[in-house]
C-alpha positions in Angstrom: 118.6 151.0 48.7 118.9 154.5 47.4 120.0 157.2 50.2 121.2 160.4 50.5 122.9 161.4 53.9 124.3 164.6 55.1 127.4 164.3 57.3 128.4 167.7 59.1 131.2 168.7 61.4 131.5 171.8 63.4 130.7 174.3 66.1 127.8 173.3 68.4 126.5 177.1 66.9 126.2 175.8 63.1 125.3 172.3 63.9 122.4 173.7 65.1 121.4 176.3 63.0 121.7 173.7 60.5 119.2 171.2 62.2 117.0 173.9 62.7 117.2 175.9 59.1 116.5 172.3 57.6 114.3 170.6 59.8 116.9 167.4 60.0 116.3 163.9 62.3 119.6 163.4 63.3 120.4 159.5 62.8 123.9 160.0 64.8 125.6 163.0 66.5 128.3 163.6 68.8 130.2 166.2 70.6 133.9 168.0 70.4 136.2 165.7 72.9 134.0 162.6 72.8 135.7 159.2 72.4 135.2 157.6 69.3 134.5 153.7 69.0 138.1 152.7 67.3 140.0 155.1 70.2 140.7 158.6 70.5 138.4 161.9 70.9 136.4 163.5 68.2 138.4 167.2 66.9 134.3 168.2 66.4 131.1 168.3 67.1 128.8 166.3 64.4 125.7 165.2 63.1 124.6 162.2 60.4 120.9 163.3 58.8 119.3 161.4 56.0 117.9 163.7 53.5 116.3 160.7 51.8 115.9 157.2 51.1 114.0 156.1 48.0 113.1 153.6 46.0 115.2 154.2 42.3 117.9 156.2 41.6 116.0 158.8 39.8 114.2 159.3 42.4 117.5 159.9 44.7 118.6 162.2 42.0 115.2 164.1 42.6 115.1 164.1 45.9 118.8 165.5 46.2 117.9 168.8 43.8 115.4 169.9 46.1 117.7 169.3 49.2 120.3 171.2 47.4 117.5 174.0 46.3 116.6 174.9 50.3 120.1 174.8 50.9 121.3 177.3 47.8 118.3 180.0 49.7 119.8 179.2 53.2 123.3 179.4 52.1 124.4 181.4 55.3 124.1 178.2 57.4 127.3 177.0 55.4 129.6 179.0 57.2 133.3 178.4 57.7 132.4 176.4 61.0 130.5 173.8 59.3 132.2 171.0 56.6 129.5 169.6 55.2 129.3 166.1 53.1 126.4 164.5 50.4 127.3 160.7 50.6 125.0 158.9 48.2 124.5 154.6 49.2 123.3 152.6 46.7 122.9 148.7 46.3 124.1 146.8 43.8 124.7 143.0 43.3 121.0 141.8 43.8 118.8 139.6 41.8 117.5 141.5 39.0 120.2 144.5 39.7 123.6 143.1 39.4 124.4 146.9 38.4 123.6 150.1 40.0 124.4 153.9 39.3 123.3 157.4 40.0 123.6 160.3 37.5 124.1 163.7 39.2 123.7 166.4 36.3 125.9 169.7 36.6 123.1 171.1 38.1 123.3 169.0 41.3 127.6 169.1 41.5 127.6 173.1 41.0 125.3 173.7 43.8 127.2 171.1 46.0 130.6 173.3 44.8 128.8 176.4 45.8 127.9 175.4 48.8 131.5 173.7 49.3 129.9 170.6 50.2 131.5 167.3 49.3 130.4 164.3 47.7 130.8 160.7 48.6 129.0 157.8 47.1 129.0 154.9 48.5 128.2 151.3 47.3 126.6 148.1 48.9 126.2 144.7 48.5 123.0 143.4 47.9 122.0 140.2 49.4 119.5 137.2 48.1 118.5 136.9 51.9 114.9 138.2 53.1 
């Protein structure tokens, strides 16, 4: 597993000219004042999108750049009402890759800085089962 998902909190407004300005299926969402599962209400409105899902890490890197590159010409849908996060899930601890990593070149963590978005990555067991 290589993915890249975009987490997002904000105004119902910027949520949605973010769906719209990137063309985004929405995996998850919720509103302002909903319950969450572990107790108490969401402070805001959200979204979980994957920008990609791919098959090496390369590949993630790749796919990330030009996520970045239609965000860097739509910057104005980063506004102060939307926080926006990259969180990166890889596998590792499988048969034939006990070891995984991603490289993200400057490139990649400027734009993410410009656009104030932050970076998580995340890391998964792999399993032997089918």
């Amino acid at each position: 597993m290589n993915i890249a998902t975009l987490r997002a909190e904000g105004s119902d407004a910027a949520l949605t000219l973010l769906r719209e300005a990137f063309n985004l299926e929405v995996d998850a969402h919720w509103k302002k004042g909903e319950p969450r599962r572990r107790g108490g209400v969401y402070e805001r409105s959200g979204l979980n999108a994957c920008i990609t899902d791919v098959a090496s890490a390369a590949m993630l890197v790749e796919e990330i750049k030009a996520f970045l590159s239609k965000c860097i010409k739509r910057r104005e849908v980063f506004s102060s009402e939307l926080s926006a996060q990259v969180d990166i899930g890889i596998t590792a601890g499988e048969p034939g890759r006990y070891f995984a990593s991603v490289i993200l070149p400057p490139s990649v963590l400027k734009d993410l800085a410009e656009l104030g978005i932050e970076l998580s990555v995340s890391a998964y067991p792999g399993s032997d089962d089918e």
